[in-house]
C-alpha positions, 0 to 999 in steps of 0.5 A, a space after each residue: 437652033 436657028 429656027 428657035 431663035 427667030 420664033 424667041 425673037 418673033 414671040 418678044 416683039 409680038 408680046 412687046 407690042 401688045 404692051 405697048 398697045 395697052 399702054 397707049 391706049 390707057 394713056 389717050 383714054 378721054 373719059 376724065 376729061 371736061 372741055 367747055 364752049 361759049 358763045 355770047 352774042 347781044 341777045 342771048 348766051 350759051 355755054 356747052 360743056 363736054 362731060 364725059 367720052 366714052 365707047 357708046 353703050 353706056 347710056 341712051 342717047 339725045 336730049 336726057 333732060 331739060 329745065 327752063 327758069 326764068 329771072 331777068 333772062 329765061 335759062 333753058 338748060 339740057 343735058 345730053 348724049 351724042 354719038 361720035 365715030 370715037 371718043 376723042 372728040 368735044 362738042 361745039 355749037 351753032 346758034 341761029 336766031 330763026 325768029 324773035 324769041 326762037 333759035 336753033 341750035 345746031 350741036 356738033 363733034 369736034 374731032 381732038 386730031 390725037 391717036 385713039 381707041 377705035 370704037 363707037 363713041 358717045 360724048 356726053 354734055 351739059 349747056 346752058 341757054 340764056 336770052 332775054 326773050 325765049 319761047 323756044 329753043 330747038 335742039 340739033 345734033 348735025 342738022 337733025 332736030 332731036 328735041 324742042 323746048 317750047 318755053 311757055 309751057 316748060 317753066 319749071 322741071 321737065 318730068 321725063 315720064 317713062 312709056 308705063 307711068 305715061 300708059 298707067 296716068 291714061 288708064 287711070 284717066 279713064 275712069 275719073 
């Protein structure tokens, strides 16, 4: 009888805990949330919005997609995945002006320091860079180059070609 009664008690705190679990972890789940960074300095401006955190695999990874305008400032904006050891982190930046008209910047995760699932994670983002001079921009994630903008020759949308179009447009090339 008394055998019975520690494994009743030991199955109710084993399912007890795993509701609990579950329900922790669809309370902390970062997916909906949307955060912004801004610097704004004399000669130029940027805004970095964290979209979506999810677990990684769900979309590639680095600079997706870019665009440069230019009015009375040339706008360089981008769009993006960066990998992070969870979900439950934002994005921050460092911008340096590396020479007239040239800057860096260095995007980096920002760890929320609340309780989350444990798994890979991968932050998607948006951002806007403004100067009044730009010839070009060279995007970092945590000190690695993953893309550069060179502005001159980039005014307008960016068509992102995938490897087959890209061998087809040189195969086609070769007889005209």
């Amino acid at each position: 009888m008394e055998m019975k009664k520690v494994k009743l008690i030991t199955a109710l705190l084993i399912i007890s805990v795993a509701v609990i679990t579950t329900v922790s972890v669809a309370e902390i789940s970062p997916e909906s949330s949307e955060r912004t960074f801004n610097i704004s300095e004399e000669s130029f401006s940027l805004e970095l919005e964290t979209v979506n955190q999810t677990c990684h695999g769900q979309g590639a990874l680095g600079v997706n997609d870019y665009n440069v305008s230019e009015n009375s400032l040339v706008t360089a904006s981008f769009e993006g995945s960066i990998q992070t050891p969870n979900p439950c982190h934002t994005l921050q930046a460092e911008v340096a002006q590396v020479e007239e008209g040239r800057y860096r910047l260095d995007i980096q995760p920002v760890s929320e320091n609340i309780t989350c699932i444990e798994c890979v994670g991968q932050v998607s983002y948006r951002g806007r860079f403004e100067a009044e001079t730009l010839s070009q921009l060279e995007i970092m994630y945590e000190g690695s180059s993953v893309e550069t903008v060179e502005v001159e020759e980039t005014i307008g949308p960016v068509p992102r070609q995938n490897f087959l179009t890209r061998f087809m447009d040189w195969f086609t090339g070769l007889f005209n």
